[in-house]
C-alpha positions in Angstrom: 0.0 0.0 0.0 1.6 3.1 -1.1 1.0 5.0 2.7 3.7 2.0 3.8 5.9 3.0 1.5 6.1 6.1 2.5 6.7 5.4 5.7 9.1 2.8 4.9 11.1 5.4 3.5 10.4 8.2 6.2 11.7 6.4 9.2 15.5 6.3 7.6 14.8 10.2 7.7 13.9 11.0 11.4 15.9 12.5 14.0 15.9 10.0 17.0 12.9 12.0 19.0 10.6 12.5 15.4 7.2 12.0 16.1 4.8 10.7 13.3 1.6 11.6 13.0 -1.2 10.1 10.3 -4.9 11.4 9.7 -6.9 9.1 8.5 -11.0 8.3 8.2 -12.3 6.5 11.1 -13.4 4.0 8.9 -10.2 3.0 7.6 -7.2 0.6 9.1 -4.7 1.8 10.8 -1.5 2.4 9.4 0.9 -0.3 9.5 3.6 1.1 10.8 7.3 0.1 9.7 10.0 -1.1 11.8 12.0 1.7 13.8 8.7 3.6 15.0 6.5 2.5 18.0 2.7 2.8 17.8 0.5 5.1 20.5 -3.0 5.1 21.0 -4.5 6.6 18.2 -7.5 9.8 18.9 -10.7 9.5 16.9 -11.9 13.2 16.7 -15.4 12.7 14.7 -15.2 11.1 11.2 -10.8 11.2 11.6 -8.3 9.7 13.9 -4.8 10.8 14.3 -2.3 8.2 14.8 0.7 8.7 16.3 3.9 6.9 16.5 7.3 7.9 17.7 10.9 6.6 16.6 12.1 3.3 19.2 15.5 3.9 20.7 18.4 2.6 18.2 19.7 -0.7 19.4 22.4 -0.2 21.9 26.0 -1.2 21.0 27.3 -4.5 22.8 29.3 -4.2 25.7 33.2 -5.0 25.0 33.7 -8.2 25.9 35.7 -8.7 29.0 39.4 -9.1 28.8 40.2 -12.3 30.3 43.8 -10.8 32.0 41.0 -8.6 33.9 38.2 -8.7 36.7 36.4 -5.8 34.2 35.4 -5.3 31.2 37.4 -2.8 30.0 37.5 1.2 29.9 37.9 3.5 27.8 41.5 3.7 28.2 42.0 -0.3 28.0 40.1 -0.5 24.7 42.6 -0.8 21.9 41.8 -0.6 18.1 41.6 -4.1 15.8 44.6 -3.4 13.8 
C-alpha cells in the first residue's frame, strides 16, 4: 500500500525524538507502521483519527567483551583498536 511506503522510507529520515503523525478516516485501518517507529494510541476526533507513533531507541552497541587478564570489562582507556 503506497501509505507504507512512504513510511518505509520516512523512518530512515527521522531525528531519534521524530514523532509521526497520520490522519486518517475512522473508517479506515490503521497504518501499518514500519520497523524503527513505536505505535501510541490513536484519537478519533469525529469522522478522523490521528495516529501517532514515535521513533524506538536505536539498538544499543554490545558491551566490549571482558578481557580475560581482567576482573572488568574494559574502559575506555583499555580499549585498543583491531589493527
Amino acid at each position: 500500500d503506497e501509505l507504507a511506503a512512504v513510511l518505509d522510507g520516512l523512518v530512515r529520515c527521522l531525528a531519534g525524538d521524530a514523532e509521526v503523525v497520520v490522519e486518517r478516516a475512522s473508517a479506515s485501518p490503521a497504518p501499518r507502521w514500519p520497523a524503527g517507529l513505536v505505535a501510541s494510541v490513536p484519537r478519533r476526533y469525529g469522522s478522523s483519527t490521528l495516529h501517532r507513533a514515535r521513533r524506538s531507541a536505536p539498538a544499543a552497541e554490545p558491551a566490549p567483551a571482558a578481557d580475560p587478564e581482567l576482573d572488568h570489562p574494559p574502559g575506555p582507556a583499555e580499549q585498543t583498536e583491531p589493527t
